[in-house]
mmCIF file of the N, C-alpha and C atoms, coordinates in Angstrom:
data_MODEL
# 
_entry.id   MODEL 
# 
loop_
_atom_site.group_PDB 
_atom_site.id 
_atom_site.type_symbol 
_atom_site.label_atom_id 
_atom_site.label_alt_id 
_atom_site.label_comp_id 
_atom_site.label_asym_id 
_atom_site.label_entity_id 
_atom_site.label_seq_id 
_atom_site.pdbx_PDB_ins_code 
_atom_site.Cartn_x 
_atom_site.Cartn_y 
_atom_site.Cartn_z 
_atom_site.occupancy 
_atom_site.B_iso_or_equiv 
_atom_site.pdbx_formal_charge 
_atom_site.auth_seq_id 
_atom_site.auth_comp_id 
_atom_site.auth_asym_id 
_atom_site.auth_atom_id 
_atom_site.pdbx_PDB_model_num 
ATOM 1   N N  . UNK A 1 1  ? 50.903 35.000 -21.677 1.00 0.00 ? 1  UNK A N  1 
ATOM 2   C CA . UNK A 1 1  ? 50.937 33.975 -22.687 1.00 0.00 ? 1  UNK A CA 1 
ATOM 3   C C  . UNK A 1 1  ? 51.625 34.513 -23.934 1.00 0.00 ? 1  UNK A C  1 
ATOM 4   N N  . UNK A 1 2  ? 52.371 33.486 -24.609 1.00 0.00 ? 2  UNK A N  1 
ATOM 5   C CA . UNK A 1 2  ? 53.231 34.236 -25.751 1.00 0.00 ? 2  UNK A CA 1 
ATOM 6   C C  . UNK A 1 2  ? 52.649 33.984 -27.558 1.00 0.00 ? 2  UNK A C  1 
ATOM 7   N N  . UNK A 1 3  ? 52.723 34.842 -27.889 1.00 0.00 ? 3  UNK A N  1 
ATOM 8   C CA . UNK A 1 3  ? 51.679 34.525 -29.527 1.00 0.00 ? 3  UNK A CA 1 
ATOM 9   C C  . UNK A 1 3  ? 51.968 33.400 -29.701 1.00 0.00 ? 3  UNK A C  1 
ATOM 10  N N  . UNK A 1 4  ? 53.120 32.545 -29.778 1.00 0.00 ? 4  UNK A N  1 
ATOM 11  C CA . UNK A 1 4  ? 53.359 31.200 -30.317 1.00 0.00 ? 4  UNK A CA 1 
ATOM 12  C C  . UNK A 1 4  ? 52.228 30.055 -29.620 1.00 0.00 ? 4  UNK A C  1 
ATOM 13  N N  . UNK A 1 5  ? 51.839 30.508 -28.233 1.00 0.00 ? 5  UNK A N  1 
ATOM 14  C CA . UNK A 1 5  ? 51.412 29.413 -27.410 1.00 0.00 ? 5  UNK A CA 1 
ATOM 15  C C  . UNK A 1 5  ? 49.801 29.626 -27.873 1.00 0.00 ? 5  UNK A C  1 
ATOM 16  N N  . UNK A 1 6  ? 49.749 31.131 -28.099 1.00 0.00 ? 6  UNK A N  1 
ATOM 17  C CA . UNK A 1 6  ? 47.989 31.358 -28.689 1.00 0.00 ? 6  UNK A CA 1 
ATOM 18  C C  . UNK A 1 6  ? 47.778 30.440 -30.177 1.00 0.00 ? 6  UNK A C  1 
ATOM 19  N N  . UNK A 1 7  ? 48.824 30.621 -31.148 1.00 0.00 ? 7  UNK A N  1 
ATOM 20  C CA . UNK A 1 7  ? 48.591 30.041 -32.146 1.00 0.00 ? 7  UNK A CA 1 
ATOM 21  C C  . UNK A 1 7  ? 48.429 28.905 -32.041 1.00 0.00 ? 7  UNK A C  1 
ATOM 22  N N  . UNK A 1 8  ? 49.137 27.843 -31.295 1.00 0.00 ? 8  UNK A N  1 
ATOM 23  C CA . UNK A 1 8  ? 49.081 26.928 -31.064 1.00 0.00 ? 8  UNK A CA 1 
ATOM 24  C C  . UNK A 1 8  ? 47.647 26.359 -30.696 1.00 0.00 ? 8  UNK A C  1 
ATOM 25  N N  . UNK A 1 9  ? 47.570 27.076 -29.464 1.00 0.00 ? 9  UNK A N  1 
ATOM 26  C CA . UNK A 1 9  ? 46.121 26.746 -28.744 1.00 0.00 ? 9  UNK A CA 1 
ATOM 27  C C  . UNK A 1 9  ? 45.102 26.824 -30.008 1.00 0.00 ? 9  UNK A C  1 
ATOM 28  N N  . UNK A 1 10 ? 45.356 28.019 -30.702 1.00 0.00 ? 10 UNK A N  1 
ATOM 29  C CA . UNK A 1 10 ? 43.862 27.657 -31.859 1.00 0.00 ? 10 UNK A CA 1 
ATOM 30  C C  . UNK A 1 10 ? 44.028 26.383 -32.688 1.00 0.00 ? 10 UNK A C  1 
ATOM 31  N N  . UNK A 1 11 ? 45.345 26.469 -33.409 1.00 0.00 ? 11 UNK A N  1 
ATOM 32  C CA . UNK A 1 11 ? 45.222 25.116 -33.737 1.00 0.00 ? 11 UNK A CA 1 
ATOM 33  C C  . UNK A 1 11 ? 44.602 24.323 -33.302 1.00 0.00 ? 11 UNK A C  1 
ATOM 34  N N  . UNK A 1 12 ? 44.899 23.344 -32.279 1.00 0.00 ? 12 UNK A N  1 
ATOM 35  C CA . UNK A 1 12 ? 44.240 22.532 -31.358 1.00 0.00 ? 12 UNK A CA 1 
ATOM 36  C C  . UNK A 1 12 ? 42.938 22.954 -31.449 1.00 0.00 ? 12 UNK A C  1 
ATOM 37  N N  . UNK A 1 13 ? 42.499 23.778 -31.594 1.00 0.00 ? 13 UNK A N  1 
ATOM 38  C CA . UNK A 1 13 ? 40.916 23.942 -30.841 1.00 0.00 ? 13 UNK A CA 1 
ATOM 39  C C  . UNK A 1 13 ? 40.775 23.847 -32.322 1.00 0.00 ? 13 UNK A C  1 
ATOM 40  N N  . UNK A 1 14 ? 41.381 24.243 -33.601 1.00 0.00 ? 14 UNK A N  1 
ATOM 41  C CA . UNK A 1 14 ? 40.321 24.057 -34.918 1.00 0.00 ? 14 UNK A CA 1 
ATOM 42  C C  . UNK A 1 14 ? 40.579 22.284 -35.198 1.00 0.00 ? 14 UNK A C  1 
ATOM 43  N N  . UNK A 1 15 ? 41.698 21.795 -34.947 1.00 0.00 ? 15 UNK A N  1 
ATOM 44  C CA . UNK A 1 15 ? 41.904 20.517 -35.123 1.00 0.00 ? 15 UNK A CA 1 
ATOM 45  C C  . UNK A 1 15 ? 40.934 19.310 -34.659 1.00 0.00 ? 15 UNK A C  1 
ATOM 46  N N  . UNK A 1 16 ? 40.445 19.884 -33.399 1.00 0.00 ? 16 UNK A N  1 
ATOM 47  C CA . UNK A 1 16 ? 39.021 19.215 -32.388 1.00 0.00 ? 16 UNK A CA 1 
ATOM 48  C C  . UNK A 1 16 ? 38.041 19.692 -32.947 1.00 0.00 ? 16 UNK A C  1 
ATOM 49  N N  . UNK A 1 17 ? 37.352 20.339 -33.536 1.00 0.00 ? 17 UNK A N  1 
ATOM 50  C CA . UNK A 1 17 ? 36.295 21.241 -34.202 1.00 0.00 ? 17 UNK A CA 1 
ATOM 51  C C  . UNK A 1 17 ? 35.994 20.082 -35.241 1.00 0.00 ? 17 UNK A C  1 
ATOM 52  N N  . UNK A 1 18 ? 34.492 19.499 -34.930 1.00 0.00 ? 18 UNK A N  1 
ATOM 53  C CA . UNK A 1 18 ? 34.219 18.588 -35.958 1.00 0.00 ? 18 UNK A CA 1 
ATOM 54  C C  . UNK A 1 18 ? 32.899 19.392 -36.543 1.00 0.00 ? 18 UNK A C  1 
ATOM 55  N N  . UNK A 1 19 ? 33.227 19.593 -37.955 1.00 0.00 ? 19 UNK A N  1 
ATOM 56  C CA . UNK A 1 19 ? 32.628 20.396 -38.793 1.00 0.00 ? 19 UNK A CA 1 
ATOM 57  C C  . UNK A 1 19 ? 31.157 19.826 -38.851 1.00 0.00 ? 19 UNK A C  1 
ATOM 58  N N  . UNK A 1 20 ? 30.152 20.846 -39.250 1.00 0.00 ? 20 UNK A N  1 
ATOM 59  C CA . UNK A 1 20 ? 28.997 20.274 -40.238 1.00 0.00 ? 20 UNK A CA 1 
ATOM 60  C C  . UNK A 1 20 ? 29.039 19.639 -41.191 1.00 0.00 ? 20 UNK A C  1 
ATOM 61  N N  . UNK A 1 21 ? 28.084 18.732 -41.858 1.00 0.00 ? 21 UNK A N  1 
ATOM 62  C CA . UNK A 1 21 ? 28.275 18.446 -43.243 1.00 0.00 ? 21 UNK A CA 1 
ATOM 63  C C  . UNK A 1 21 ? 28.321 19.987 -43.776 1.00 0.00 ? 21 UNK A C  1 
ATOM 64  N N  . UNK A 1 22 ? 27.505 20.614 -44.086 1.00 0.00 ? 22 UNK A N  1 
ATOM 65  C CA . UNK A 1 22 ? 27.551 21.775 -44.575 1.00 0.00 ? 22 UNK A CA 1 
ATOM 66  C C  . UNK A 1 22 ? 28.692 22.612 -44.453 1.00 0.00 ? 22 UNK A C  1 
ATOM 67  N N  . UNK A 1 23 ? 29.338 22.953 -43.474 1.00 0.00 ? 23 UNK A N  1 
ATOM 68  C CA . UNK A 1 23 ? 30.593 23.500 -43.169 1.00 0.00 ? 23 UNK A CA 1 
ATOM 69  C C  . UNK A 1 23 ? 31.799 22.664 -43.728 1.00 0.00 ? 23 UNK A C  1 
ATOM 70  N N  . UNK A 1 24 ? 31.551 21.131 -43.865 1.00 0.00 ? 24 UNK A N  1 
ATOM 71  C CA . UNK A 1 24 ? 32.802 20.479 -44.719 1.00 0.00 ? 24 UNK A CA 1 
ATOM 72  C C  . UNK A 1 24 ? 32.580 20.909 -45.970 1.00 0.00 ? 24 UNK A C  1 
ATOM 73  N N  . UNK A 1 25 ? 31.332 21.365 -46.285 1.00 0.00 ? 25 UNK A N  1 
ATOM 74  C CA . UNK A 1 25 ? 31.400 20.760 -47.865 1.00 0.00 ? 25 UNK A CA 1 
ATOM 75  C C  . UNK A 1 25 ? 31.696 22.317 -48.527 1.00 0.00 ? 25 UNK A C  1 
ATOM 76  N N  . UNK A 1 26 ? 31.509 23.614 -47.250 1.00 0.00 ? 26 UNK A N  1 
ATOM 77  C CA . UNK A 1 26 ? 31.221 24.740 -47.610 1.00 0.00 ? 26 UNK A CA 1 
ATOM 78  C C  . UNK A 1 26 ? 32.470 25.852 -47.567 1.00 0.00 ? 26 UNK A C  1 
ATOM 79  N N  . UNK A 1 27 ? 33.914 25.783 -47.528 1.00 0.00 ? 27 UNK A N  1 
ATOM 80  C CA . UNK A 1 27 ? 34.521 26.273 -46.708 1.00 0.00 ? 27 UNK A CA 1 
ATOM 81  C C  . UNK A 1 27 ? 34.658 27.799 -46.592 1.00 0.00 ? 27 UNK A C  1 
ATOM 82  N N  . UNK A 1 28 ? 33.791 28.150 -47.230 1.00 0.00 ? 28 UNK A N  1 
ATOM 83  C CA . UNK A 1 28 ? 33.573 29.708 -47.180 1.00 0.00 ? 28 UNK A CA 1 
ATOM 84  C C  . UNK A 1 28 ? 32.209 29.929 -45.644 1.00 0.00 ? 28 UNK A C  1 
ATOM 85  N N  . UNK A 1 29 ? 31.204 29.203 -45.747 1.00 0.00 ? 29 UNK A N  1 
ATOM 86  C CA . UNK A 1 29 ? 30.597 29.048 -44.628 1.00 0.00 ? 29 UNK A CA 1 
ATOM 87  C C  . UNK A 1 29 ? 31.046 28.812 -43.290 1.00 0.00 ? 29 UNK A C  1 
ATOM 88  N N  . UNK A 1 30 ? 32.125 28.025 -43.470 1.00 0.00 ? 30 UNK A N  1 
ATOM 89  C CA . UNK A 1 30 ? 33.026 27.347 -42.248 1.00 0.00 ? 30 UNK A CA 1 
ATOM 90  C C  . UNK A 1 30 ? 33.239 28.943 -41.447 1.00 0.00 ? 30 UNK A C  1 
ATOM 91  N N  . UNK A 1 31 ? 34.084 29.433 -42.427 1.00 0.00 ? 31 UNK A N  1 
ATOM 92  C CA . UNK A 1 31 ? 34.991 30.506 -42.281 1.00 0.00 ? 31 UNK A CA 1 
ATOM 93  C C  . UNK A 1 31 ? 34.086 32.094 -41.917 1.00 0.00 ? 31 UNK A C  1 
ATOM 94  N N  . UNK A 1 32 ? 33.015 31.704 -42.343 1.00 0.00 ? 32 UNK A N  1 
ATOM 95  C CA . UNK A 1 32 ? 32.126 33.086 -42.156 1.00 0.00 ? 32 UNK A CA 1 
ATOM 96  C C  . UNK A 1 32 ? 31.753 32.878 -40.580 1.00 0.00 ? 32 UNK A C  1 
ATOM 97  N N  . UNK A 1 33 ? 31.374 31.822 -40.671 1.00 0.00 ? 33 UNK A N  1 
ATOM 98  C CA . UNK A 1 33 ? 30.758 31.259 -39.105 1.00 0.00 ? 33 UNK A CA 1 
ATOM 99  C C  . UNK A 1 33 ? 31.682 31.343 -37.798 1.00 0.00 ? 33 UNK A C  1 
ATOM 100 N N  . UNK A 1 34 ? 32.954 30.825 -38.027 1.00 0.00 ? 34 UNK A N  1 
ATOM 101 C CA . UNK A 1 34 ? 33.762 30.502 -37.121 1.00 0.00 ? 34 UNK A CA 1 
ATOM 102 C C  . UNK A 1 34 ? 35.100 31.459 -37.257 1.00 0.00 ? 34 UNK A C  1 
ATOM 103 N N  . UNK A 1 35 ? 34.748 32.032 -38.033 1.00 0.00 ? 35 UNK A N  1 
ATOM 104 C CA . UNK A 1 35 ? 36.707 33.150 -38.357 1.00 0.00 ? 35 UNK A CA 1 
ATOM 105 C C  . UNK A 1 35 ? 36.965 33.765 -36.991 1.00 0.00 ? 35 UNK A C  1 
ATOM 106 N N  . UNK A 1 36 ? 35.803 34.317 -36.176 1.00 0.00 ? 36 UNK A N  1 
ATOM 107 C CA . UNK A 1 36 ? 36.144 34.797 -35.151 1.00 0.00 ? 36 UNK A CA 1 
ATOM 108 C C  . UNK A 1 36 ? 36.204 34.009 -34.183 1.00 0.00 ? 36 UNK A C  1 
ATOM 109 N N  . UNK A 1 37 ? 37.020 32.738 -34.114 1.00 0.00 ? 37 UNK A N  1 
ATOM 110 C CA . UNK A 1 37 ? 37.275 31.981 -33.471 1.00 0.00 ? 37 UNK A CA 1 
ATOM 111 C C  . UNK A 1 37 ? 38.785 31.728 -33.502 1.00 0.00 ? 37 UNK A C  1 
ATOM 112 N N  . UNK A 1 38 ? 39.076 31.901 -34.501 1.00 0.00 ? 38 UNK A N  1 
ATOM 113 C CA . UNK A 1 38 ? 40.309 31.345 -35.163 1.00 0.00 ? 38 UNK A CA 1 
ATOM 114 C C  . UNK A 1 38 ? 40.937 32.497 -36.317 1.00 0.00 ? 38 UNK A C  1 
ATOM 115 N N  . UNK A 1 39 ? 41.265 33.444 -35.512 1.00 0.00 ? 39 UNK A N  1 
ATOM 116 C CA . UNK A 1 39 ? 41.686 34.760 -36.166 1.00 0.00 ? 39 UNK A CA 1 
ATOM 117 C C  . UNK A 1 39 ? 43.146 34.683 -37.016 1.00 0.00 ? 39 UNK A C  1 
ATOM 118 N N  . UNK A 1 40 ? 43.561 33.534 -36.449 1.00 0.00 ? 40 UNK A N  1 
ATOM 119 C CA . UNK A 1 40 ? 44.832 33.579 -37.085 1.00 0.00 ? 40 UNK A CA 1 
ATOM 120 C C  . UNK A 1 40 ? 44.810 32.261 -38.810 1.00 0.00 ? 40 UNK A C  1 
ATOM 121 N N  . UNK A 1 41 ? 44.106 31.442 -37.950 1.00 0.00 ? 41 UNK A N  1 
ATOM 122 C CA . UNK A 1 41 ? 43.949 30.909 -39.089 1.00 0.00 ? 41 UNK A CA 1 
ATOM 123 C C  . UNK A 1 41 ? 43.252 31.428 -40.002 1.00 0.00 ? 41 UNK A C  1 
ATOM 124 N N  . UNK A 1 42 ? 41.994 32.250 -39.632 1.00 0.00 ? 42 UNK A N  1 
ATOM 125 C CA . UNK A 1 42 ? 41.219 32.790 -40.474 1.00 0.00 ? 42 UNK A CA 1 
ATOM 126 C C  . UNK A 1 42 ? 41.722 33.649 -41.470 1.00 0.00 ? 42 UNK A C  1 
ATOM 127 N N  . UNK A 1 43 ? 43.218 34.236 -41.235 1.00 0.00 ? 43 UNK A N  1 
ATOM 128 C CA . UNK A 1 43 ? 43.989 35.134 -42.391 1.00 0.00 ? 43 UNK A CA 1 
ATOM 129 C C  . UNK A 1 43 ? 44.764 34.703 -43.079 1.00 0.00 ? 43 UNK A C  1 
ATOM 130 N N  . UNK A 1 44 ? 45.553 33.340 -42.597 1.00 0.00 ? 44 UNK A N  1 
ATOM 131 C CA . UNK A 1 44 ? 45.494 32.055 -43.351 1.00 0.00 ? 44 UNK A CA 1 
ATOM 132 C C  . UNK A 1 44 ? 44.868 31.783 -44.486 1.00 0.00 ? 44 UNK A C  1 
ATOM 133 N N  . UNK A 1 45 ? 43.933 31.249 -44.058 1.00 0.00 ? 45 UNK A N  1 
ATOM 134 C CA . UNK A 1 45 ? 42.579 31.169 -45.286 1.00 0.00 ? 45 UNK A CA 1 
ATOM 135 C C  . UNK A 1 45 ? 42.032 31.736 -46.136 1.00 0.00 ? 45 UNK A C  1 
ATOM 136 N N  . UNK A 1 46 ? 42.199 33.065 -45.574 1.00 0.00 ? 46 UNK A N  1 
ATOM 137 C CA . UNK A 1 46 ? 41.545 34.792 -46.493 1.00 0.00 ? 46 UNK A CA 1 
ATOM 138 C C  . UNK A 1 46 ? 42.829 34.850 -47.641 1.00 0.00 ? 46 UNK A C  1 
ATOM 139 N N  . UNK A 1 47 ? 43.980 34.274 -47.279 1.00 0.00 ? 47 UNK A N  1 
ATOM 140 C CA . UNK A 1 47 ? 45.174 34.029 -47.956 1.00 0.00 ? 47 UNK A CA 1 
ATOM 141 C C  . UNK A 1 47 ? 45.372 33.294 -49.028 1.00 0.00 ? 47 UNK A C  1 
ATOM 142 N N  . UNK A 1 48 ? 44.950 31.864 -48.613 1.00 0.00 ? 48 UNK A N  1 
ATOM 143 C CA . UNK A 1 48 ? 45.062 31.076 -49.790 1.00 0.00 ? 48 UNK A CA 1 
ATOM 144 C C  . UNK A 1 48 ? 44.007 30.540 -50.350 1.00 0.00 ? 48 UNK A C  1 
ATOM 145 N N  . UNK A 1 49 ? 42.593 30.801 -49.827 1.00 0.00 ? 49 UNK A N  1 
ATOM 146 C CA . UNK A 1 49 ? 41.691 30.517 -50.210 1.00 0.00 ? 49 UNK A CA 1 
ATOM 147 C C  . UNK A 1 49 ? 40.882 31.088 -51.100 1.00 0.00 ? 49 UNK A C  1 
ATOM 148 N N  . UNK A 1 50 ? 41.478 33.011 -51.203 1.00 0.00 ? 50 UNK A N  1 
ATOM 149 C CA . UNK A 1 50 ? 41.268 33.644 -51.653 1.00 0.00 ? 50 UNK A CA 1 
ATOM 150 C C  . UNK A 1 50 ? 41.170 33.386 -53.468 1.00 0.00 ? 50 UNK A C  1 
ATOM 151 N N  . UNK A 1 51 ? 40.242 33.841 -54.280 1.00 0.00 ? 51 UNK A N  1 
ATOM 152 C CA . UNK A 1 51 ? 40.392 33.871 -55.847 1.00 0.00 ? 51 UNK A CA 1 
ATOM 153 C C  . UNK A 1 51 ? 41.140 35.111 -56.798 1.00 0.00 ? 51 UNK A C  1 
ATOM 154 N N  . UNK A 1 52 ? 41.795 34.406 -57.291 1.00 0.00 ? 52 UNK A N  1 
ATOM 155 C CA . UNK A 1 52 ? 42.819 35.749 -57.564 1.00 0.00 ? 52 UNK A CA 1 
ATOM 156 C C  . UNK A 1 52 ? 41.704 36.190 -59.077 1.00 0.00 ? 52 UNK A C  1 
ATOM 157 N N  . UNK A 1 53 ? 42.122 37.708 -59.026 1.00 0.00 ? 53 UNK A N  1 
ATOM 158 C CA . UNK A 1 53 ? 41.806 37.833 -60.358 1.00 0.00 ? 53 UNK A CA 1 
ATOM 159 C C  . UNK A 1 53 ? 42.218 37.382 -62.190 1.00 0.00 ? 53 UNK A C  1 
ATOM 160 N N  . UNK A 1 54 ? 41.367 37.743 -62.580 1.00 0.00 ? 54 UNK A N  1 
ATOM 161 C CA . UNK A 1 54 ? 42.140 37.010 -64.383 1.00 0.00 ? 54 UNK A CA 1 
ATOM 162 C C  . UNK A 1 54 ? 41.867 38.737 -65.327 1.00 0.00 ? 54 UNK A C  1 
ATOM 163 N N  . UNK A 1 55 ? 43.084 38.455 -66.043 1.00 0.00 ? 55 UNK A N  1 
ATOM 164 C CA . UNK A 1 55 ? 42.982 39.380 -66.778 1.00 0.00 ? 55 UNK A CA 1 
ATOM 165 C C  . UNK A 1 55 ? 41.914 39.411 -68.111 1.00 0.00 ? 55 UNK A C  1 
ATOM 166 N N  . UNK A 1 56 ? 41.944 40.284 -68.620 1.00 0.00 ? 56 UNK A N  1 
ATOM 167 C CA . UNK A 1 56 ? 41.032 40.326 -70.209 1.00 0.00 ? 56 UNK A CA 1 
ATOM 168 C C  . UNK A 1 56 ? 41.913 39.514 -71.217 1.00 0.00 ? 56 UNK A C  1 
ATOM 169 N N  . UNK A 1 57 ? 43.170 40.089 -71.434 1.00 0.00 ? 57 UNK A N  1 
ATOM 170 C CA . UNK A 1 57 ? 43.679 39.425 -72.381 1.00 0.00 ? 57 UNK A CA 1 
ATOM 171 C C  . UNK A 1 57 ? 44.097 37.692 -72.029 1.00 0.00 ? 57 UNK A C  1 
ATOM 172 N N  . UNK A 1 58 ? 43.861 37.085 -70.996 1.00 0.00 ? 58 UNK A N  1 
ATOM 173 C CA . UNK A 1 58 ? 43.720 35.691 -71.032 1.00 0.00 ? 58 UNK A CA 1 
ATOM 174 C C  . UNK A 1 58 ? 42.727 35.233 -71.062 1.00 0.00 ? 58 UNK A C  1 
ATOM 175 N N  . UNK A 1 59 ? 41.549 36.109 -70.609 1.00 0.00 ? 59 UNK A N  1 
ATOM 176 C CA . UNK A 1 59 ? 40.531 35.132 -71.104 1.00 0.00 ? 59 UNK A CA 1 
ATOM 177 C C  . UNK A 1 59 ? 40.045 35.201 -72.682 1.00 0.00 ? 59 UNK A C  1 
ATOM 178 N N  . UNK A 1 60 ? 40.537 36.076 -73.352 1.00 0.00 ? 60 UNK A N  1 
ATOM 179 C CA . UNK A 1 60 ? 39.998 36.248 -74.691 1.00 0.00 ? 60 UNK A CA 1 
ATOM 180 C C  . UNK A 1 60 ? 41.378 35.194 -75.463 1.00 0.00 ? 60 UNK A C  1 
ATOM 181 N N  . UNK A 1 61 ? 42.726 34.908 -74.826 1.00 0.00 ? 61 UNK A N  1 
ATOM 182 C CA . UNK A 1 61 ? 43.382 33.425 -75.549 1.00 0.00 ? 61 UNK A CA 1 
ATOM 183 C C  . UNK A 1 61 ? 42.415 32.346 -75.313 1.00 0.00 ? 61 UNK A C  1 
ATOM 184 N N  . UNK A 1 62 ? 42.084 31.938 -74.496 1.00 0.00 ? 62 UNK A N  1 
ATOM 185 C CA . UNK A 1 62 ? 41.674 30.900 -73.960 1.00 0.00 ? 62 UNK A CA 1 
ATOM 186 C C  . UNK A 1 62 ? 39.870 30.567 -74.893 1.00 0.00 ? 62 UNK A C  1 
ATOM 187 N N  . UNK A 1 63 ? 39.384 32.110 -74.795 1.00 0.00 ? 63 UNK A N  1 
ATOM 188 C CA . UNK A 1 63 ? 38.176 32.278 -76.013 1.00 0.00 ? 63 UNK A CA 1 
ATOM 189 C C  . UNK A 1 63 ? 38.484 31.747 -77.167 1.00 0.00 ? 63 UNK A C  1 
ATOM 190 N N  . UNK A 1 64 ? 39.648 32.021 -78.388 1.00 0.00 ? 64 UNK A N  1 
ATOM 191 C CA . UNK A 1 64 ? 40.540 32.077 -79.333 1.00 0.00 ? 64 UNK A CA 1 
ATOM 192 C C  . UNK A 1 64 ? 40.676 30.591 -79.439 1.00 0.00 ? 64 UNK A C  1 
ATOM 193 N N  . UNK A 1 65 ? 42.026 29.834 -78.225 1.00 0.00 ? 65 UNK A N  1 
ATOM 194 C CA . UNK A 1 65 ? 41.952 28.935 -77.935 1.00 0.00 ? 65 UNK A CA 1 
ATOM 195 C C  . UNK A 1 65 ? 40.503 27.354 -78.524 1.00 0.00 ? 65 UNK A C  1 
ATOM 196 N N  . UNK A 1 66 ? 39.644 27.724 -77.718 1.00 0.00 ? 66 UNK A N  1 
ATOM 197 C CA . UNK A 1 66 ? 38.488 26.844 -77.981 1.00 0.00 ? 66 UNK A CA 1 
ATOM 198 C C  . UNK A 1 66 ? 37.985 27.448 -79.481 1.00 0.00 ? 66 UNK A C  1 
ATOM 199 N N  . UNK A 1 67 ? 38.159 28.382 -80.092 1.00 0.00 ? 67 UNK A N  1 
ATOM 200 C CA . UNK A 1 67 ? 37.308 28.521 -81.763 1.00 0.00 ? 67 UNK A CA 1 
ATOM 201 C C  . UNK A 1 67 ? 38.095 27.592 -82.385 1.00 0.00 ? 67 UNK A C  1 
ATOM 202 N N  . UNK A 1 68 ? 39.794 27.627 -81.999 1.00 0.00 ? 68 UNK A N  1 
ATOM 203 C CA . UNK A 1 68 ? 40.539 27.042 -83.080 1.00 0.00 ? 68 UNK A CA 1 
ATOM 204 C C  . UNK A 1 68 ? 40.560 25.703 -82.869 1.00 0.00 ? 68 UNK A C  1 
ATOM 205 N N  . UNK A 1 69 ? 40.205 25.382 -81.461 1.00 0.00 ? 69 UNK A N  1 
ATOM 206 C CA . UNK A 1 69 ? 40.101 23.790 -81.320 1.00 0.00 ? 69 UNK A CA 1 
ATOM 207 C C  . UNK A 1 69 ? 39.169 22.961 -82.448 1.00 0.00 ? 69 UNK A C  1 
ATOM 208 N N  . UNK A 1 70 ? 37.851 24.569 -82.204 1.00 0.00 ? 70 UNK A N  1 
ATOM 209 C CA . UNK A 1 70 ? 36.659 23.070 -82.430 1.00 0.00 ? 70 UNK A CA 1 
ATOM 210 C C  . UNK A 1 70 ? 36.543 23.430 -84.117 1.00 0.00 ? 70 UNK A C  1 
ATOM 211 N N  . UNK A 1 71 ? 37.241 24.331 -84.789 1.00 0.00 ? 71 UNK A N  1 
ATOM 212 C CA . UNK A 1 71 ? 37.414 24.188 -86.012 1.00 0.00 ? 71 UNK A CA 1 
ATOM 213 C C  . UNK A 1 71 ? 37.745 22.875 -86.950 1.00 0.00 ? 71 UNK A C  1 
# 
């Protein structure tokens, strides 16, 4: 079988996969539960689902920001 036809196949199988309420509403749960199902999508997800970090000096504009607003 050729990787293209595996990827495929998971697709399909996550596309048929009718979630929990909890698993819709959760998608970090989804993904804890089922990643080893769906390995490819699952790095996918670890991808864009991921939270990037924030630096110090933007959150202290954004601090700055709101004093001068509510002045």
């Amino acid at each position: 079988m050729s990787q293209n036809s595996d990827v495929d196949e998971e697709i399909l199988k996550y596309l048929k996969y009718a979630p929990t309420d909890a698993e819709a509403e959760d998608g970090l749960l989804f993904w804890q539960t089922h990643g080893i199902n769906y390995p490819t999508l699952r790095k996918v997800a670890c991808y864009y689902l991921s939270v990037s970090a924030s630096s110090v000096p933007v959150e202290s504009m954004f601090s700055i920001t709101g004093l001068i607003l509510n002045n």
